[in-house]
C-alpha positions in Angstrom: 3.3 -80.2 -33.0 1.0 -78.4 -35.4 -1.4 -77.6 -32.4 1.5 -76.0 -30.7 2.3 -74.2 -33.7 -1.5 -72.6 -34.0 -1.5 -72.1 -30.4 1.3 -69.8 -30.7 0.2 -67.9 -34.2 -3.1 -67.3 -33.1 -1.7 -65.3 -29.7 1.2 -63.5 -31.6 -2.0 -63.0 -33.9 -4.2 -61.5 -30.7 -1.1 -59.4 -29.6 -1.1 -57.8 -33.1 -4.3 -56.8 -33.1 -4.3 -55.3 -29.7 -1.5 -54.0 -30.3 -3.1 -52.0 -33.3 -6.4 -51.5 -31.5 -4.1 -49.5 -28.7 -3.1 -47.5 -31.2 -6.3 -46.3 -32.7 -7.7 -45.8 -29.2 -4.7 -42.9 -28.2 -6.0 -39.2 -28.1 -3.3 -37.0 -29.8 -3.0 -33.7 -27.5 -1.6 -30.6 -29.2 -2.4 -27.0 -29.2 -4.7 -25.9 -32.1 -6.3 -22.4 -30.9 -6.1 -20.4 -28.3 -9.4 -18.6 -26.3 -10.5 -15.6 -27.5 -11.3 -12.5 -25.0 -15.4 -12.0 -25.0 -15.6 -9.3 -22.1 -13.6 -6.8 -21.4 -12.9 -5.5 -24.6 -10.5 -3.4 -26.2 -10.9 0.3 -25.2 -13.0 -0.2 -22.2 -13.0 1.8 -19.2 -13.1 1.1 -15.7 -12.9 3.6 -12.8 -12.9 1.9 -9.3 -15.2 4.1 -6.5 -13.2 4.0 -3.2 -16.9 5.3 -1.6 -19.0 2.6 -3.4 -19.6 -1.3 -1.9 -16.3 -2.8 -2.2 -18.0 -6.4 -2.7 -19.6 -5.1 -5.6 -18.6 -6.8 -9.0 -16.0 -4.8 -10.5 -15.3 -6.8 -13.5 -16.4 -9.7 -15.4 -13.7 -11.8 -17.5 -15.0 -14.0 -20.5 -13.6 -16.5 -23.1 -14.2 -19.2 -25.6 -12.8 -22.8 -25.0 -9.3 -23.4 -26.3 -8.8 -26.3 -28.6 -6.1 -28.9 -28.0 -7.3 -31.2 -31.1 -9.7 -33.6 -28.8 -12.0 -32.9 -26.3 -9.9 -32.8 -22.8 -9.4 -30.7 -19.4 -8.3 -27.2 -19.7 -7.0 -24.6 -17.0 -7.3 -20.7 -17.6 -5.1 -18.7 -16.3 -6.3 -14.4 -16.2 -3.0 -12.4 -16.4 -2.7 -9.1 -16.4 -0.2 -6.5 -16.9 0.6 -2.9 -17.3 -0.2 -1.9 -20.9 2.7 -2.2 -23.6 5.0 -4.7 -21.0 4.6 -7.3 -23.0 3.2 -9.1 -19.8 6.6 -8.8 -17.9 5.9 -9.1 -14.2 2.6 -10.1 -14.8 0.2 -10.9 -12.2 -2.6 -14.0 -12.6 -5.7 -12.8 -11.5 -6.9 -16.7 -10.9 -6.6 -20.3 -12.4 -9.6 -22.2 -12.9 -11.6 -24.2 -15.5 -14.9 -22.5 -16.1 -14.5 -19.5 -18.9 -15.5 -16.8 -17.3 -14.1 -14.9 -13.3 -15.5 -12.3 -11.7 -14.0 -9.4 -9.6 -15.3 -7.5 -6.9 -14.1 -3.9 -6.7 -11.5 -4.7 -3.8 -10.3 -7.3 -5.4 -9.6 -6.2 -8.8 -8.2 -2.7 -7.3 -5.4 -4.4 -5.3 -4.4 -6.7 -8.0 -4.2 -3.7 -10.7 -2.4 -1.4 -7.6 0.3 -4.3 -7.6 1.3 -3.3 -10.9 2.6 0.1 -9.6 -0.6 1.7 -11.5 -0.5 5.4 -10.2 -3.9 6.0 -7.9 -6.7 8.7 -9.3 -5.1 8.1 -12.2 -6.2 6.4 -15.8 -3.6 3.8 -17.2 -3.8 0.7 -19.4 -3.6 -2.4 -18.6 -3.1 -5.5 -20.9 -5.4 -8.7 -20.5 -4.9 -12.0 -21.7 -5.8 -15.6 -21.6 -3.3 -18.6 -20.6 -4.8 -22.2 -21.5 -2.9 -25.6 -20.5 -3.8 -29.3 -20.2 -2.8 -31.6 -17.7 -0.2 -31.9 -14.5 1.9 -30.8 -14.6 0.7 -27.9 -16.5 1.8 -27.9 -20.7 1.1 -26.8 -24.2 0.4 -23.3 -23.3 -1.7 -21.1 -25.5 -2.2 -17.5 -25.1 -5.1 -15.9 -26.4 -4.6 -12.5 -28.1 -4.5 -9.8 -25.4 -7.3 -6.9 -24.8 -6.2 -3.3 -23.6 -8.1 -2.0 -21.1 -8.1 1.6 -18.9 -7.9 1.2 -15.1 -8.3 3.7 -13.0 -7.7 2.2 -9.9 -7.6 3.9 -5.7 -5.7 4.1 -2.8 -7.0 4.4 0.8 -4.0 6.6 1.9 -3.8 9.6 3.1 -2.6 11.8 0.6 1.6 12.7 1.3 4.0 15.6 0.5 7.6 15.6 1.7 9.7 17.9 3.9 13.5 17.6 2.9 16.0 19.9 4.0 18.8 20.8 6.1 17.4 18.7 8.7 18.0 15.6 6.4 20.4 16.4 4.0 18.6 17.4 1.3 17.4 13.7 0.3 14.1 13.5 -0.3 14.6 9.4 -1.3 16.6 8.8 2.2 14.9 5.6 4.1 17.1 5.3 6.7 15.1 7.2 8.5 13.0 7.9 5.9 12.2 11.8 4.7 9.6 13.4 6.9 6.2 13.4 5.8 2.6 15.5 6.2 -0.4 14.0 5.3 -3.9 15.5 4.1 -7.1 14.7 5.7 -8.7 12.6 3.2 -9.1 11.9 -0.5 -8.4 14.7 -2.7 -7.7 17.2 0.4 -4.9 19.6 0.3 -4.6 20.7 3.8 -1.0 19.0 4.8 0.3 18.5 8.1 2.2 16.7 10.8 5.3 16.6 12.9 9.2 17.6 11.7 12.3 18.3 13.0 13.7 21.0 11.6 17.0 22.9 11.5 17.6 25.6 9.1 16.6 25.5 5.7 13.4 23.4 3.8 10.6 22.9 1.3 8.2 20.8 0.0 8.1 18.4 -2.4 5.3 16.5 -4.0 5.1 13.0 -5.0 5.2 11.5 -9.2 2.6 9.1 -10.2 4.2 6.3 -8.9 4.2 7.8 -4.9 8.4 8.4 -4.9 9.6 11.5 -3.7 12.4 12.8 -5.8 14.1 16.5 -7.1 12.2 17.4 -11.0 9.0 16.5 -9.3 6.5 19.9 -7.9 8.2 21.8 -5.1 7.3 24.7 -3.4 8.8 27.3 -1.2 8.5 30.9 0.4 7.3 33.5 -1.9 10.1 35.6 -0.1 8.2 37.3 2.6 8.6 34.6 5.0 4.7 35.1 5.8 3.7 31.9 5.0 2.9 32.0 1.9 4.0 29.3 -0.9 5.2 29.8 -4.3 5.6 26.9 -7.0 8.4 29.1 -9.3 10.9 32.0 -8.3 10.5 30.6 -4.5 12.8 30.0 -1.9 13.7 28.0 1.0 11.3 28.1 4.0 13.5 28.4 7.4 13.3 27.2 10.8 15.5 27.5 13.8 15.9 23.9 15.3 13.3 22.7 17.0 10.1 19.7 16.4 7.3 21.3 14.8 4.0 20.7 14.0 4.2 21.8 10.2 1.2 22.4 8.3 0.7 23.4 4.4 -1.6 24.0 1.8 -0.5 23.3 -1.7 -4.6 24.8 -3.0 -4.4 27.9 -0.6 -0.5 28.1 -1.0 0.2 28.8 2.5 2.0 27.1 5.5 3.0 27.5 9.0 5.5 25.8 11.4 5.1 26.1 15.4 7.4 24.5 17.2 6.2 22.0 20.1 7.7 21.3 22.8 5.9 17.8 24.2 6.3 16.8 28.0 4.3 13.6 29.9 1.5 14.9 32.8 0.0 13.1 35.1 -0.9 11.3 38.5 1.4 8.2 37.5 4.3 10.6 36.9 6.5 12.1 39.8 4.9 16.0 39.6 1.6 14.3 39.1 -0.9 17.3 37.3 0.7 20.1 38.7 3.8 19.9 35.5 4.8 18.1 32.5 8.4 16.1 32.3 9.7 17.2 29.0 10.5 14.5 26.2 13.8 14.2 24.3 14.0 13.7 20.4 15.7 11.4 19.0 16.4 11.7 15.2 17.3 8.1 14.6 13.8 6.9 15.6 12.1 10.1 14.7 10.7 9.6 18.3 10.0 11.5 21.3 11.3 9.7 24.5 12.0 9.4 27.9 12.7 7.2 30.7 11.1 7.7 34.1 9.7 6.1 37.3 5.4 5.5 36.7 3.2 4.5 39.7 0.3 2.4 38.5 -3.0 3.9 37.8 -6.4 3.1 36.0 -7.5 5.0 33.0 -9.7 6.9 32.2 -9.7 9.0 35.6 -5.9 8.4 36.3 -2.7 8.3 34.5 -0.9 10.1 32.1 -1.2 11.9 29.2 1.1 13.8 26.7 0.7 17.9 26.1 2.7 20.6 24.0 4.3 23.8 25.5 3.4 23.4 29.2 -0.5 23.9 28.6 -3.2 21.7 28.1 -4.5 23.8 24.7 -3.2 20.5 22.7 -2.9 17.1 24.1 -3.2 13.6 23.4 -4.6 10.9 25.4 -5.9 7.2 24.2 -9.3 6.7 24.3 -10.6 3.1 24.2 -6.7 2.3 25.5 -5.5 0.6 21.4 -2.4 2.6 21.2 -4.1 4.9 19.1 -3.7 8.3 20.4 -6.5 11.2 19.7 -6.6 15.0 20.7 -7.9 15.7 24.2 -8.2 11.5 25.0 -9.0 10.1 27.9 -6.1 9.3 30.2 -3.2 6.3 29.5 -3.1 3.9 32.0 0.0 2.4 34.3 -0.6 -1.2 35.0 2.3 -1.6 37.6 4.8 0.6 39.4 8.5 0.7 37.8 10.8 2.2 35.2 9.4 3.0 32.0 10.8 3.9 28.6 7.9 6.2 27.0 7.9 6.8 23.4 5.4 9.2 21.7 6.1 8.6 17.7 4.4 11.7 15.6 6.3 10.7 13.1 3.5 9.0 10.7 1.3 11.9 10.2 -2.3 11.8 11.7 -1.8 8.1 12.8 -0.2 9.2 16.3 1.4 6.2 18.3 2.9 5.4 21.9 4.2 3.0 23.9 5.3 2.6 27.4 7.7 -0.2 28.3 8.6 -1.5 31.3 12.1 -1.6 32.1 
């Protein structure tokens, strides 16, 4: 009986003591500091080169460890946000491990665009450090944020709006959207591309953010009705109805409008070269269409193509046959004899489309 009795205090005496040594073995966890921000710092300045390499490193982020009391696994997080948004609608750059991420200038230009950052145009953004240990993800520390200015690109075409009569006088409608003319690159002024108009109009510059709306720079005729624009004392430009091919320069102040009247030409069509079928607008679609018997032909030396007023002084044709249409292009090809629906959309300025569908 005693031997029993020893037995079984010496192995309540061994549970004890592992017990205890359990104990002194757990790692407490809790969040003691958070990382502090080595590079960028506060103040610094970063202009993003639409011309330069885009793989080239645009940014560098950099960061001491947090500390969670012991020595365990950490994940950064890089969030950035528009400057003074107290991080609403923040956007992480990337999670990882290591304390530092770099950004090429691609990269780190789409990610500060997402914030609705205005293009061309210096703005702050706020930068910050988000720490956490284990899975899921807990005991979040956030270092103290850095300001930095962004001046971040955009590879579109430069855009002024056309409201008027035509669309009642709403330059935010989307449904169909407000026409539009577009500049010929970066920092160009020279407007232009395809409205319907009827009666009155003007034009109308976009804010910081790209919307169209009234309070933002407009401009009109000086008057004359010579073409020549006027930012204050103007008034409305005028059309008869009619598609035009509109074009305006908000550095020269001038503008013109000449209406175009677009017909289909061609050996696949049922006049073949000797005259055009004219094409009918429709406003819903902001399309040019219509729907005619095609005999198959082969591009480039056959086919169709699409001209303005009856003569061949400007025309459109698809050369390399991708949809994309250029001035004076080879010939569009029929690939079988049938009904077609043929749409030419003008509507996105410079960036002229077609399609022919067989019915």
């Amino acid at each position: 009986m005693k031997n029993i009795l020893k037995i079984t205090w010496l192995f309540a005496l061994a549970l004890f003591l592992g017990s205890c040594s359990d104990d002194d073995e757990k790692l407490i966890v809790a969040a003691e500091s958070a990382s502090v921000i080595n590079t960028p710092t506060n103040g610094q300045e970063f202009v993003l080169n639409p011309f330069e390499e885009q793989t080239n490193i645009a940014i560098t982020f950099s960061w001491d460890h947090s500390s969670y009391g012991t020595p365990t696994g950490m994940d950064y997080s890089i969030e950035i946000a528009t400057g003074g948004a107290n991080f609403d609608d923040a956007r992480t750059l990337a999670t990882i491990r290591d304390t530092y991420f770099t950004m090429s200038i691609a990269d780190f230009n789409g990610a500060v665009s997402s914030l609705g950052l205005p293009p061309f145009t210096s703005s702050n953004v706020d930068v910050r450090i988000k720490s956490t240990v284990g899975d899921p993800s807990r005991l979040p520390q956030y270092s103290d944020p850095v300001t930095i200015s962004v001046t971040p690109f955009t590879t579109d075409l430069p855009k002024i709006a056309v409201p008027g009569n035509h669309q009642g006088w709403a330059p935010d409608a989307t449904d169909p959207p407000v026409p539009v003319l577009a500049a010929s690159a970066f920092g160009e002024t020279d407007y232009e591309g395809y409205v319907w108009l009827d009666g009155e109009y003007k034009f109308l510059a976009p804010n910081q953010t790209g919307v169209f709306e009234w309070g933002n720079t407009d401009w009109g005729d000086d008057g004359n009705f010579n073409g020549v624009l006027v930012v204050d004392d103007e008034v409305n430009c005028t059309a008869t109805a009619g598609y035009y091919l509109v074009k305006a320069d908000t550095d020269a102040l001038t503008y013109s409008a000449e209406a175009h009247s677009w017909g289909v030409i061609g050996n696949a069509t049922p006049t073949g070269w000797d005259s055009d079928t004219d094409m009918i607008y429709d406003p819903e679609t902001q399309t040019l269409r219509i729907t005619m018997d095609l005999v198959a032909q082969s591009a480039p030396d056959n086919g169709l193509k699409f001209r303005v007023n009856d003569e061949w002084t400007i025309n459109l044709g698809d050369t390399g046959a991708d949809g994309t249409m250029e001035f004076s292009g080879d010939n569009i090809g029929v690939p079988e004899s049938g009904n077609y629906t043929i749409v030419l959309d003008l509507s996105n300025p410079r960036e002229y489309t077609y399609s022919l569908t067989l019915n």
